[in-house]
C-alpha positions as CSV (number, residue, x, y, z in Angstrom):
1,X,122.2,-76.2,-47.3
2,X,124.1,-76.3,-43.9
3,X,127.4,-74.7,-45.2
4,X,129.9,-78.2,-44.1
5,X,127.6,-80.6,-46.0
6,X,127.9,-78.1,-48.7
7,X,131.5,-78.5,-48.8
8,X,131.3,-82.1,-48.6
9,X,129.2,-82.2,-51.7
10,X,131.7,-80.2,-53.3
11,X,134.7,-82.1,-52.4
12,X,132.7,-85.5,-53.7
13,X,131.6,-83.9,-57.1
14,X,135.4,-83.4,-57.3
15,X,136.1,-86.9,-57.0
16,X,133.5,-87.7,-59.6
17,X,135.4,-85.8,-62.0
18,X,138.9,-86.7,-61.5
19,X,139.8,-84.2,-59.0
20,X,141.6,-85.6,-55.8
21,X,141.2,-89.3,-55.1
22,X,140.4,-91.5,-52.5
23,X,143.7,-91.0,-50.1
24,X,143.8,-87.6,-51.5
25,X,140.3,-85.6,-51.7
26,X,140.7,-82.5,-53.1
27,X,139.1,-78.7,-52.7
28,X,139.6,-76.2,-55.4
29,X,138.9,-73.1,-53.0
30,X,141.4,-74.3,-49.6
31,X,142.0,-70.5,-49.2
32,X,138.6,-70.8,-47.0
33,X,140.2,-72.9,-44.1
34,X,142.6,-71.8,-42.1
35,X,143.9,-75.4,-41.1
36,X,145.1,-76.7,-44.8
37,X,148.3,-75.8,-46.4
38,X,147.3,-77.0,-50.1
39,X,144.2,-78.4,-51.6
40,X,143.7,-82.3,-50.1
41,X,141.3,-82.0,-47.3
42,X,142.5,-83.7,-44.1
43,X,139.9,-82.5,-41.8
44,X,137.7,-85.4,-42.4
45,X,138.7,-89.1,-43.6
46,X,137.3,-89.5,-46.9
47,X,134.6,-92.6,-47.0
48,X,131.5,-90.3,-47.2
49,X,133.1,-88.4,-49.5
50,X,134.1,-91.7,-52.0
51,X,130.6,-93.0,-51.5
52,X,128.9,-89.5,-52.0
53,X,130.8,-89.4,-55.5
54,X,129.6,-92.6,-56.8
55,X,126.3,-91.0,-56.7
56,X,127.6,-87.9,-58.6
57,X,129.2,-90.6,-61.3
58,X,125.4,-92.4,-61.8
59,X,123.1,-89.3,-61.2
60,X,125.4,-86.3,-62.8
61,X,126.2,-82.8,-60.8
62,X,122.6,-81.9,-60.6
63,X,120.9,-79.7,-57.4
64,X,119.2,-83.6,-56.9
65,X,122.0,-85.9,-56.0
66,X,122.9,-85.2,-52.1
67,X,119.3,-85.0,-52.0
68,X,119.4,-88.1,-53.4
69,X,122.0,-89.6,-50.9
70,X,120.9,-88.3,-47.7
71,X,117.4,-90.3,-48.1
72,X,118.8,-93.0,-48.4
73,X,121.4,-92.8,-45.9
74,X,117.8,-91.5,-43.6
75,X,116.0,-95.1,-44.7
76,X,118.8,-97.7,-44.3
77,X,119.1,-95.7,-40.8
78,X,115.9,-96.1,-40.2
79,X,115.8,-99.9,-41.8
80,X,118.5,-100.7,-39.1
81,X,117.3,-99.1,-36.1
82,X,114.0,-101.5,-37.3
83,X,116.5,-104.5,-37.6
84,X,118.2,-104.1,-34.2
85,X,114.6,-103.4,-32.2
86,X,114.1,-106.8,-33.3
87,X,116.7,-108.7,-32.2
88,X,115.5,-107.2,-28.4
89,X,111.3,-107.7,-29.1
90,X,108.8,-110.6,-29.1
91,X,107.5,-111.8,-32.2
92,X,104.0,-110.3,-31.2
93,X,105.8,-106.4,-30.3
94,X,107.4,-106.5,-33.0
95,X,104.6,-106.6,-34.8
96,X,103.1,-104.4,-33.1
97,X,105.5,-101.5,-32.2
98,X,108.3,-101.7,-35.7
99,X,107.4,-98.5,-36.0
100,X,108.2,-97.3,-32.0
101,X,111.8,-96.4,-32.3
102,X,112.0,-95.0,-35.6
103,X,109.2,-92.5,-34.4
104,X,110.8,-91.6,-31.2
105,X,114.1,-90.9,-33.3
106,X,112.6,-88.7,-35.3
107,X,112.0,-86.6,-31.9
108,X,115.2,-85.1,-31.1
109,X,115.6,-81.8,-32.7
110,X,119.1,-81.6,-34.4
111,X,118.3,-85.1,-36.6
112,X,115.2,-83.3,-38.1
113,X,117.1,-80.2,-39.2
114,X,120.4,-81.9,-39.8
115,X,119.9,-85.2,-41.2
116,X,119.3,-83.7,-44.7
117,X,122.3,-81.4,-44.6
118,X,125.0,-84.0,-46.4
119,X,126.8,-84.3,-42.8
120,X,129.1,-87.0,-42.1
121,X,127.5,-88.2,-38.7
122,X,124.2,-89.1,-40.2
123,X,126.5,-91.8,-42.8
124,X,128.6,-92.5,-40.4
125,X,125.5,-93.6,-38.1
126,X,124.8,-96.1,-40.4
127,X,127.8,-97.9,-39.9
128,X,127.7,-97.8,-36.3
129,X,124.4,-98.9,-36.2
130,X,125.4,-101.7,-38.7
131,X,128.4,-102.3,-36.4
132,X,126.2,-103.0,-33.1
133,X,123.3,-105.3,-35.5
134,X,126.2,-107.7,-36.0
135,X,128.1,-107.9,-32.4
136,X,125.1,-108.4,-30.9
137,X,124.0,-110.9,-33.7
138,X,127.1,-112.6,-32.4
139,X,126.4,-112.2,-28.8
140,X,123.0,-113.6,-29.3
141,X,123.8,-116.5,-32.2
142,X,127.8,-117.4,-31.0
143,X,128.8,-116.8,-34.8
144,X,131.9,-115.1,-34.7
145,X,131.5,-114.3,-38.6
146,X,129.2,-111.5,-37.3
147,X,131.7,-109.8,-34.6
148,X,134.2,-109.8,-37.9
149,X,131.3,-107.9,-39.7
150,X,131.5,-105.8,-36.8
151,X,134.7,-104.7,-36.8
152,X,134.6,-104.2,-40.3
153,X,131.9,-102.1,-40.0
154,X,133.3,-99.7,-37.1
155,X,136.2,-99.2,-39.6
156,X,134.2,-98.0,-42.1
157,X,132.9,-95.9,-39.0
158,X,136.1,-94.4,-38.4
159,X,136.9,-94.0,-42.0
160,X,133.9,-91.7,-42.0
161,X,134.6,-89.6,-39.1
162,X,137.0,-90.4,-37.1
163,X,137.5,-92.0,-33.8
164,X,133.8,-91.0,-32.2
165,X,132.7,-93.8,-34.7
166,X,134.9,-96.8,-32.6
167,X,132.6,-96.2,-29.6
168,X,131.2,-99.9,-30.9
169,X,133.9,-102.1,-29.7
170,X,132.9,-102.2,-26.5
171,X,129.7,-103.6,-27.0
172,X,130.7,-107.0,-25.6
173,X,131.6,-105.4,-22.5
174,X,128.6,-103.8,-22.4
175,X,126.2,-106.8,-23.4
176,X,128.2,-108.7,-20.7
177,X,127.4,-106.5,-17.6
178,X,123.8,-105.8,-18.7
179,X,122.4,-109.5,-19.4
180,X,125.2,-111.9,-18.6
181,X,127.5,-110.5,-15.1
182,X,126.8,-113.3,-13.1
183,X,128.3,-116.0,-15.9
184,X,132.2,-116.6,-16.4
185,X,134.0,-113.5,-18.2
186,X,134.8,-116.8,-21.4
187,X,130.9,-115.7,-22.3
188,X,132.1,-112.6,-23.7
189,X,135.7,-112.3,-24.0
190,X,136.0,-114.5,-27.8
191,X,133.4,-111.9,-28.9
192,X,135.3,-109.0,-27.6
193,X,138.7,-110.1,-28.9
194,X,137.2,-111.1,-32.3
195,X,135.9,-107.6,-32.9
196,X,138.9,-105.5,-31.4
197,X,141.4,-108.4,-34.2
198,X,138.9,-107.6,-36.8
199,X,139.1,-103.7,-36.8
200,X,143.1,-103.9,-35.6
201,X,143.9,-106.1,-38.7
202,X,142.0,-104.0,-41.1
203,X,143.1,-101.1,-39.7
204,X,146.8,-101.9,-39.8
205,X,146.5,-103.9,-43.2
206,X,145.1,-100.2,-44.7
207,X,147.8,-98.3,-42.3
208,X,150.6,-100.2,-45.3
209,X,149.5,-98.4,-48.1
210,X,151.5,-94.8,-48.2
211,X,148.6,-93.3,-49.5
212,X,146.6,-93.8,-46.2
213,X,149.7,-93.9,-44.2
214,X,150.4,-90.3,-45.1
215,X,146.2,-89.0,-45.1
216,X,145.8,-90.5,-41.5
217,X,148.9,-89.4,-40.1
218,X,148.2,-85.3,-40.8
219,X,144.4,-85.9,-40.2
220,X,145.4,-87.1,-36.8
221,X,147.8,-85.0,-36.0
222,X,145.8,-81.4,-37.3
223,X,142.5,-81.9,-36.4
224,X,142.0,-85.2,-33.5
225,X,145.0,-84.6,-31.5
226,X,144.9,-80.7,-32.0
227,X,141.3,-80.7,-31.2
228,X,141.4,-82.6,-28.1
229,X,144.4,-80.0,-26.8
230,X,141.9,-76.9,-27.5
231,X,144.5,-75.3,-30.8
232,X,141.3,-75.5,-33.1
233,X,137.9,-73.4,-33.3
234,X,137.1,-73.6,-29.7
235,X,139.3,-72.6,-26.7
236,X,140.2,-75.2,-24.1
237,X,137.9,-74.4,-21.3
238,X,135.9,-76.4,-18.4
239,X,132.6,-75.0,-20.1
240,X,133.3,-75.8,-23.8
241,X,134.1,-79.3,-22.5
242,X,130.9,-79.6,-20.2
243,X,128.3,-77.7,-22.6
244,X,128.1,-81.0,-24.6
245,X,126.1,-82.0,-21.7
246,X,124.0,-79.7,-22.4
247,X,123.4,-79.9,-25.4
248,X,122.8,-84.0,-24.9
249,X,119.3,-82.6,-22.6
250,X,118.2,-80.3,-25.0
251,X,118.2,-83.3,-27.9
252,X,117.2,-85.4,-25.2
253,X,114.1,-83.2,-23.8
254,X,111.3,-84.4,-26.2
255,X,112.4,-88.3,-25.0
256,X,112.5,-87.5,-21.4
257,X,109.0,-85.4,-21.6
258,X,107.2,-88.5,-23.0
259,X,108.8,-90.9,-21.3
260,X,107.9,-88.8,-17.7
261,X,104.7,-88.5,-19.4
262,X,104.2,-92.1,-19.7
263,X,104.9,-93.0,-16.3
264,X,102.8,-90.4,-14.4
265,X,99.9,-91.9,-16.7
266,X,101.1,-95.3,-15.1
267,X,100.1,-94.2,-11.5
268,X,96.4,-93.4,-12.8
269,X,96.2,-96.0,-15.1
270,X,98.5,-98.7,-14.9
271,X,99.4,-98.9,-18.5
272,X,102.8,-100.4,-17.1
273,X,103.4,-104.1,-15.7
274,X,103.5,-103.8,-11.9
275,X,107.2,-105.4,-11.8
276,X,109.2,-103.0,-14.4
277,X,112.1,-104.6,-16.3
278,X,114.8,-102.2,-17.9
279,X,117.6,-104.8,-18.7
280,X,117.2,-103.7,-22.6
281,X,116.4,-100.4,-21.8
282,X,119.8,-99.7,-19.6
283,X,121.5,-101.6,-22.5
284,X,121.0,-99.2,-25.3
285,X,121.3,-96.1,-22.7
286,X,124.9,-97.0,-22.1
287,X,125.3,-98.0,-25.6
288,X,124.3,-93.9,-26.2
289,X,126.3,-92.5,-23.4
290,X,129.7,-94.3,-24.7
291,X,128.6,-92.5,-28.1
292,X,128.2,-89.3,-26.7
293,X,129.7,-88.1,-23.6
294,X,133.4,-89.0,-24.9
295,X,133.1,-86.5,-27.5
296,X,133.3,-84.4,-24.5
297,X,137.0,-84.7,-24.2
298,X,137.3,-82.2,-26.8
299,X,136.2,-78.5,-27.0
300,X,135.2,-78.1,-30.4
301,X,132.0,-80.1,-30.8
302,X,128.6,-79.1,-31.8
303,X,125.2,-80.6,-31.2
304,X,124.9,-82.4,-34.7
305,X,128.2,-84.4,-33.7
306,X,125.7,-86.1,-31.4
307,X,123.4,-87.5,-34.0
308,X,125.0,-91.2,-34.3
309,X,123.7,-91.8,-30.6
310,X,120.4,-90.9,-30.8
311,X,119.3,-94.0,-32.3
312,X,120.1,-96.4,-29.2
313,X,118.7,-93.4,-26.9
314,X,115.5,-93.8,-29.4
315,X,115.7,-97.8,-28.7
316,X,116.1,-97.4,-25.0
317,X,113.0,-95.6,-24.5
318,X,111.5,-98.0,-27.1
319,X,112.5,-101.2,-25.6
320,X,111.3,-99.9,-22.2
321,X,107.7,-99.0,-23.3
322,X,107.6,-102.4,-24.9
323,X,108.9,-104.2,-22.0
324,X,106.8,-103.1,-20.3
325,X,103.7,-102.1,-21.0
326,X,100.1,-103.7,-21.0
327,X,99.1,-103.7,-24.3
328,X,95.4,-104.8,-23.3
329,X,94.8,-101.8,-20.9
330,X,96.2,-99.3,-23.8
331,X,93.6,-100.9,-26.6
332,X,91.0,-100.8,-23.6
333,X,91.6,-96.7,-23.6
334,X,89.3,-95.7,-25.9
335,X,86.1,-98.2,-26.1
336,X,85.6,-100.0,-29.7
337,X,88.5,-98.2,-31.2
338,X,91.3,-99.9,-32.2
339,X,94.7,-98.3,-30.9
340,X,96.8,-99.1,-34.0
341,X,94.1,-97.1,-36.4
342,X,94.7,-94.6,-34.4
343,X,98.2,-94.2,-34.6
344,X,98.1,-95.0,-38.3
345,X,95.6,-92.1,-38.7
346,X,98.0,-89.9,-36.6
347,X,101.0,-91.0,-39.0
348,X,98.9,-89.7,-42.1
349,X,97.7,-87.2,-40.6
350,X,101.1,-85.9,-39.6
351,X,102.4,-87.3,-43.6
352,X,99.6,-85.0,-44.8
353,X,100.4,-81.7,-42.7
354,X,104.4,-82.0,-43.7
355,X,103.0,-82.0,-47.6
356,X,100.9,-79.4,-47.4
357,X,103.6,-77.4,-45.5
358,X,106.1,-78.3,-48.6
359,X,103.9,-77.1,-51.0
360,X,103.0,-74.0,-49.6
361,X,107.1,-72.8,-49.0
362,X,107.9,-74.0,-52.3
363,X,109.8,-71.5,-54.5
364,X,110.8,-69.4,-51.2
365,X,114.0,-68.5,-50.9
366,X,115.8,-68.1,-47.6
367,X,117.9,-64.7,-48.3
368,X,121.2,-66.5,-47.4
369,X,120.4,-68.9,-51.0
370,X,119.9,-66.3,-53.0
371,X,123.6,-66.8,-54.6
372,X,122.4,-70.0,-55.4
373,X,119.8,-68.9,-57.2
374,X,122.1,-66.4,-59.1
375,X,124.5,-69.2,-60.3
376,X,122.0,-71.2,-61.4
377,X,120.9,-68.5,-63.8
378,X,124.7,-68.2,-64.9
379,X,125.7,-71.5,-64.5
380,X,125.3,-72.5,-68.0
381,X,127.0,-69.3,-69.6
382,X,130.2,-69.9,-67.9
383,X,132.3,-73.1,-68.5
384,X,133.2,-75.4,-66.2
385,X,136.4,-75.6,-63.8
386,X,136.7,-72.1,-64.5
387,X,138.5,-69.1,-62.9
388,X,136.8,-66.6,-61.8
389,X,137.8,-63.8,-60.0
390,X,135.9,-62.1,-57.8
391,X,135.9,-59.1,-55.1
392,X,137.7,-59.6,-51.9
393,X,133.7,-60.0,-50.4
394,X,132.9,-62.8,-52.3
395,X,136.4,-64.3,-52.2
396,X,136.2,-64.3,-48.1
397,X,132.6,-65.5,-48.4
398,X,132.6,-68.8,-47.5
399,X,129.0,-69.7,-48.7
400,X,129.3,-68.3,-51.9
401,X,132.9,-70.2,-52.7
402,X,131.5,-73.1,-51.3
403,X,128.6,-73.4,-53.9
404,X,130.7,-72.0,-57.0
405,X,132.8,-75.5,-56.3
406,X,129.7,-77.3,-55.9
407,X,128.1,-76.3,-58.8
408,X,130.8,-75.1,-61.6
409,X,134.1,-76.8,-60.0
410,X,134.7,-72.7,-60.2
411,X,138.2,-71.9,-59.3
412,X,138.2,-68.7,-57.5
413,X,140.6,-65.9,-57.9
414,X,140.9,-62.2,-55.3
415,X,141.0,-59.8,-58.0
416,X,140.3,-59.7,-61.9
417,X,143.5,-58.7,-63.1
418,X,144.1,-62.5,-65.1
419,X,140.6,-63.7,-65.3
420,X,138.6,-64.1,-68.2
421,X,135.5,-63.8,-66.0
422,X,134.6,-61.6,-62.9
423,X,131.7,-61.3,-60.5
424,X,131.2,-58.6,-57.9
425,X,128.6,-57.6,-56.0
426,X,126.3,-54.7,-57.0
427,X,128.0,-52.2,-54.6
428,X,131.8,-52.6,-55.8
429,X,133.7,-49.4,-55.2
430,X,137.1,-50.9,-56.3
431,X,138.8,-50.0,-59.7
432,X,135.2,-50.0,-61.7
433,X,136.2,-47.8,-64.6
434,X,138.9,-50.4,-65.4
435,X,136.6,-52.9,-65.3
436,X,133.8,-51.5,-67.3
437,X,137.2,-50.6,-70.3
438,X,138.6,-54.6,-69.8
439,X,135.3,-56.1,-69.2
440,X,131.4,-56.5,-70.7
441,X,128.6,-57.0,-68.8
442,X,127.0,-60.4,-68.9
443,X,122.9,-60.0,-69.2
444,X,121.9,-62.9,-66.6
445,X,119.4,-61.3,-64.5
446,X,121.0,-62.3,-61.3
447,X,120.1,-60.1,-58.1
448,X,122.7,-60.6,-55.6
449,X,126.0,-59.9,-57.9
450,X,127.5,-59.0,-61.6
451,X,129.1,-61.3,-64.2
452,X,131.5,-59.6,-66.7
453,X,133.8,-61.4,-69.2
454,X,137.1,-59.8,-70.5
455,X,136.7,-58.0,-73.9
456,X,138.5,-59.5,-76.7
């Protein structure tokens, strides 16, 4: 697993077992990052985490449960990105195309090999997505119960990530300049001030406990602020700000090569109506943009941290096929063959390859999971919450102290000098005749490292 969701699942199977709390989530092992001064962990607010440990409560600490959780954070994604396409088709394209912008989601790159790595953007995606399902329920409906669902939701956004998830607010703005400019600014303005009081109140409400007084503050003040002046991972330069761009087209190359491809089959063709209409289309493009190019303003971003705006870059394109294309020419294609067969058979088709593919890397091991496959193998011969001390490799490895906290809640000490249990790797030169006259070898057949306990 990608090393931060690792942490994350760490840090939640914590909280599942009394260690750290909401206001205060807790990793054993904070020698591993440079930024904390004790054990809470105030890079990251701590709703993922909280949720994430409910599921370690129900399911247990097994290799299963973030497994577990990222499905179903990818299906109510999915389920919402459904929901919202709605609210923008005809009864008759919805129908037919429910499926469209869930498929061209599942296009960009970084969602297909991130969205199972335990990362907060893919949870905090839901509530942004949740977020924009009630404003524009409100904007659509005049019920200003959904713009306080809003707000509530993009709190729950920032409580997952941070600021990047209060990109939402401004939907009202947004809505008004794309369907509604030429009407009186009273349209939209109730809406907007209903969400901006909803989050506000909540946000200052929560801002009274100490608890979250105190998390907030330092979370804001060592990673957001410090981030956006260039002191964390990444220096404060004109191409660390502007390679997001970049890296936007690259997740955005798969969209833009169907959508080109589309519209040159348009001048053969015609698939397309002859007068083009892209009001929803520029809609959920903005929408995206506002998600993604203020991240921007910092240096330290990577291409994951884009993931909560691919779903309204997925509904733009979406929206625009539906809007406008001529469903009768596109059935007409291919004579006495119905078009929706054929994308169903694609779908299994494509459902069919991906299982067959599963099966046949099953029981592979990517080198770097190795030590994974070691614990497991010890896992039940050492009790839990444990210290362990280990050489100075394994105690700088970040990998292999993340997944001793995941799995074993393993406290992990440089050095073997007070530890009842030791593990080193095959090749340690240090003081081994001590350690063969203090310690006993443990018989676990693991193949990347030693376990010894002290003799009694």
């Amino acid at each position: 697993m990608f090393i931060d969701g690792l942490i994350y699942a760490g840090i939640s199977n914590n909280m599942a077992n009394g260690i750290g709390s909401f206001w205060n989530p807790e990793v054993i092992n904070f020698h591993k990052f440079h930024y904390l001064d004790g054990s809470v962990f105030y890079e990251h607010p701590p709703l993922m985490f909280w949720l994430e440990s409910l599921f370690f409560r129900v399911v247990g600490d097994g290799f299963i449960v973030e497994r577990i959780f990222c499905f179903i954070v990818l299906v109510t994604n999915a389920t919402l990105i459904i929901l919202i396409f709605k609210l923008f088709s005809k009864r008759n394209q919805f129908h037919l195309f429910s499926w469209l912008p869930v498929l061209l989601w599942n296009t960009f790159p970084e969602l297909i090999q991130k969205m199972p790595a335990n990362l907060l953007d893919s949870t905090m995606s839901v509530f942004v997505l949740l977020a924009a399902y009630f404003i524009v329920l409100g904007l659509q409906r005049k019920g200003f119960f959904y713009y306080i669902a809003g707000g509530f939701c993009i709190y729950l956004a920032f409580l997952t990530k941070g600021p990047v998830g209060l990109f939402p607010l401004i939907i009202p703005v947004i809505y008004y300049f794309v369907y509604s400019f030429k009407l009186p600014v009273r349209t939209f303005l109730p809406g907007q001030l209903f969400v901006l009081l909803s989050f506000s109140t909540i946000f200052f409400l929560v801002m009274l406990h100490d608890e979250a007084r105190n998390f907030l503050r330092v979370y804001l003040t060592n990673q957001v602020f410090a981030s956006l002046a260039g002191e964390r991972e990444k220096a404060d330069t004109f191409y660390n700000h502007f390679s997001l761009i970049i890296k936007l087209l690259r997740q955005l190359a798969p969209l833009i090569l169907i959508l080109g491809a589309l519209l040159l089959a348009n001048i053969k063709i015609k698939i397309f109506n002859h007068k083009l209409v892209f009001k929803n289309a520029i809609f959920f493009l903005v929408i995206g943009l506002t998600a993604s190019l203020p991240i921007a303003l910092s240096s330290k971003h990577h291409s994951f941290y884009l993931i909560p705006s691919f779903p309204f870059y997925a509904l733009s394109v979406a929206t625009f096929i539906t809007d406008n294309l001529e469903f009768s020419k596109v059935t007409g294609l291919i004579p006495g063959v119905k078009i929706g067969r054929v994308i169903q058979t694609i779908l299994y088709i494509g459902l069919g390859s991906l299982l067959i593919y599963s099966i046949s890397i099953y029981g592979r091991l990517d080198p770097r999971e190795r030590i994974l496959s070691d614990l497991m193998k010890y896992k039940d011969l050492v009790p839990i919450k444990s210290e362990i001390g280990v050489c100075e490799t394994y105690y700088n490895d970040a990998k292999f102290c993340a997944y001793h906290e995941r799995y074993m809640m393993a406290d992990l000490r440089n050095g073997y000098e007070e530890s009842e249990i030791v593990v080193v790797n095959p090749g340690y030169v240090g003081d081994s005749n001590k350690l063969n006259i203090d310690f006993v070898k443990i018989s676990a057949d693991t193949k990347e490292f030693h376990l010894y306990r002290r003799r009694e």
